[in-house]
C-alpha positions as CSV (number, residue, x, y, z in Angstrom):
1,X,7.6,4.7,12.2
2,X,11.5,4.8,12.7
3,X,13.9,3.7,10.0
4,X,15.0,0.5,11.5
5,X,11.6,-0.8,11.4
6,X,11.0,0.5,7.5
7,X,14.3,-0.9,6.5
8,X,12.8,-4.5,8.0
9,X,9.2,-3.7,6.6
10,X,11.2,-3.5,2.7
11,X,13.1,-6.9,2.9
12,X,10.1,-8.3,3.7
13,X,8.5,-6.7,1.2
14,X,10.6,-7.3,-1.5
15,X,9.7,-10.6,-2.3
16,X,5.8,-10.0,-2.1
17,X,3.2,-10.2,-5.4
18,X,1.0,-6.8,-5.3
19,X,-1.8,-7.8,-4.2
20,X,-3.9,-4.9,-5.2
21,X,-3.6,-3.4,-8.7
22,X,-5.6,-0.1,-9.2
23,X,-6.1,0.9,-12.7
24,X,-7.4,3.7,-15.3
25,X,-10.3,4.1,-13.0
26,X,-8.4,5.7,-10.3
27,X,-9.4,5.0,-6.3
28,X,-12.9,3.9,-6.0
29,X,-14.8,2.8,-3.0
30,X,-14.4,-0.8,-4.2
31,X,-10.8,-0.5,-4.3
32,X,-10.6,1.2,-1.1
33,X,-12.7,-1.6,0.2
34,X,-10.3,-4.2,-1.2
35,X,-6.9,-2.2,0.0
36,X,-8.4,-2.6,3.9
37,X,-9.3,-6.7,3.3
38,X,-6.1,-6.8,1.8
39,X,-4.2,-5.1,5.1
40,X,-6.4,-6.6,7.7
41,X,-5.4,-10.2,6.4
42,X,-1.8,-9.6,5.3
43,X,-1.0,-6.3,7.8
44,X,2.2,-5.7,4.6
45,X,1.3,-5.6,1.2
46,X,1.9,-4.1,-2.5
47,X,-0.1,-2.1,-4.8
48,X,0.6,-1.5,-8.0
49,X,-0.9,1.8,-9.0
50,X,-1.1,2.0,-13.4
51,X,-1.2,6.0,-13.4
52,X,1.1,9.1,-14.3
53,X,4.0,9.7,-11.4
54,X,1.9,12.8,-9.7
55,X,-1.4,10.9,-9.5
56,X,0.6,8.0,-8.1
57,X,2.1,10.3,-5.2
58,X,-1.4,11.3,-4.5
59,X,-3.2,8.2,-4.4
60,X,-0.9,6.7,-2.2
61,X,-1.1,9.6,0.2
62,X,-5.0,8.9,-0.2
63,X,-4.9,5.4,0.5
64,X,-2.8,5.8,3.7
65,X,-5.0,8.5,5.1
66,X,-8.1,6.3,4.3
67,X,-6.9,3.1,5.1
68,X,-5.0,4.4,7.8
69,X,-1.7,2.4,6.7
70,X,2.1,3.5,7.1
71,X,3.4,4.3,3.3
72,X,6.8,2.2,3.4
73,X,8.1,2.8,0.1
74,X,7.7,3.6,-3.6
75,X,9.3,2.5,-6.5
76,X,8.3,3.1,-10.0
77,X,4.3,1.8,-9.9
78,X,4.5,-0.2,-6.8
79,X,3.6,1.3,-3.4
80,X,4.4,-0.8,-0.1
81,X,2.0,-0.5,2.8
82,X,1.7,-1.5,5.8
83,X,-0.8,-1.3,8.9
84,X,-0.6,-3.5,12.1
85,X,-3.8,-6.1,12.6
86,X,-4.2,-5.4,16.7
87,X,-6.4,-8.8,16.1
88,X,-3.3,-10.9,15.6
């Protein structure tokens, strides 16, 4: 994804709840399953991760490589992804 379309993908973002809020329990399948719901119907949406920095970094990378979404941007405990619905 180019930086033009990232830099569009964040304003839009910015004024978005998280919409999926994974806790001291880590990633679990249920999560996962929720993260992909989540995309399908919204295609751009926050998660707010409650875990140290590194685990953070690594569950986002886990979450795009399972879900297949684009990793837009971090800040602090919030993570912005985003994967294009080809059904809409």
């Amino acid at each position: 994804m180019d930086s033009a379309s990232k830099k569009k993908l964040k304003a839009y973002a910015h004024n978005l709840k998280p919409v999926v809020i994974i806790g001291q329990a880590g990633l679990t399948d249920a999560v996962l399953a929720e993260t992909v719901i989540a995309l399908d119907h919204h295609e751009l949406i926050k998660v707010k991760i409650r875990a140290e920095r590194d685990e953070r970094k690594e569950i986002c990378r886990q979450l795009c490589v399972k879900t297949g979404a684009d990793l837009i941007q971090t800040i602090g405990q919030i993570g912005v992804l985003y994967r294009l619905n080809p059904k809409k």
